[in-house]
C-alpha positions as CSV (number, residue, x, y, z in Angstrom):
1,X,0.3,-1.6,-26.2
2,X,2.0,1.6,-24.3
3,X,2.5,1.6,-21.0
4,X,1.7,3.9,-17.8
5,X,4.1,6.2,-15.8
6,X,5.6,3.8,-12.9
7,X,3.3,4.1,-10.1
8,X,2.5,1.9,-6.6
9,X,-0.8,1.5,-5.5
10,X,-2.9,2.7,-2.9
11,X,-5.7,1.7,-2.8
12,X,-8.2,-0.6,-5.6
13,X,-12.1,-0.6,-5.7
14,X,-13.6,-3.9,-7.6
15,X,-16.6,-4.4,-9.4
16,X,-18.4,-7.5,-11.1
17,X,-18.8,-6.4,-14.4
18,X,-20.3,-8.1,-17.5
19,X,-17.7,-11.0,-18.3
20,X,-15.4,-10.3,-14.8
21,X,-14.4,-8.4,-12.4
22,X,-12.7,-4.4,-13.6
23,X,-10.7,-2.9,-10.9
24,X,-10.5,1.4,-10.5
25,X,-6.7,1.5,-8.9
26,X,-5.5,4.9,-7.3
27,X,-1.9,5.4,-7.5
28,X,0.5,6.9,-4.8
29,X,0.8,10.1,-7.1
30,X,-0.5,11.4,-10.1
31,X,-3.5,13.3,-11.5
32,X,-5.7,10.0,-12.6
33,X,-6.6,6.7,-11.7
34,X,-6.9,3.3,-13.8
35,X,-9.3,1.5,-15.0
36,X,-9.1,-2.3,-16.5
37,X,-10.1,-5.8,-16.1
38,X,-8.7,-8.6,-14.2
39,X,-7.2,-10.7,-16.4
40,X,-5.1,-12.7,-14.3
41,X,-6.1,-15.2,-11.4
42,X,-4.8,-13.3,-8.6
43,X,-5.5,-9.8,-7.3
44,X,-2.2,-8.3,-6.6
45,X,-1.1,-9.2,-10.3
46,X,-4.4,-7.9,-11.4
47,X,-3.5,-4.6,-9.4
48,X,-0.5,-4.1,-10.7
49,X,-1.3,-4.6,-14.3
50,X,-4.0,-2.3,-14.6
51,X,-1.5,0.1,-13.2
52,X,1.0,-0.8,-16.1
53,X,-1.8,-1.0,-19.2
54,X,-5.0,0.0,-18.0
55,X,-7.2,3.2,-19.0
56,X,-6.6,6.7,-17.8
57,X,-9.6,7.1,-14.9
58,X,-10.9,10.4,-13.7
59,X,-9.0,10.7,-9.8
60,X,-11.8,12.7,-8.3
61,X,-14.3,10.0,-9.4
62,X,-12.0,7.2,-8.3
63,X,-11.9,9.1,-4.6
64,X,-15.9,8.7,-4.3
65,X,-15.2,4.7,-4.8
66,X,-15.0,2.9,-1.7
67,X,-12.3,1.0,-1.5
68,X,-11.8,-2.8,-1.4
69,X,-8.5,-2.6,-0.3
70,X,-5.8,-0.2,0.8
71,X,-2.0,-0.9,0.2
72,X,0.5,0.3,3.0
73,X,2.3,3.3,2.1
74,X,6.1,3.3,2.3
């Protein structure tokens, strides 16, 4: 399994998919979003590993999402 670029969140949109819950996280830079499922049973560690694993997501698509939660920058 590769990895992503090292990236912090800002912000996540969830949905209830067929068999869970996929998450559509924005980073704090870059030209994409990612896309994955929550795997784990808590959403911070969910967050962060769709950042390191998850799918390449189209960033002007990800923008139109609204968001279930917004990280703090800095």
């Amino acid at each position: 399994m590769s990895t992503n670029k090292d990236n912090k969140p800002k912000q996540v949109t969830w949905f209830n998919g067929c068999g869970g819950r996929i998450g559509i996280v924005i980073g704090e830079n870059g030209d994409h979003a990612y896309i994955g499922a929550a795997l784990r049973h808590d959403e911070d560690e969910d967050v962060e590993h769709i950042m390191q694993y998850g799918a390449k997501f189209p960033l002007a698509a990800a923008l139109l999402l609204p968001p279930s939660k917004r990280y703090s920058e800095g």
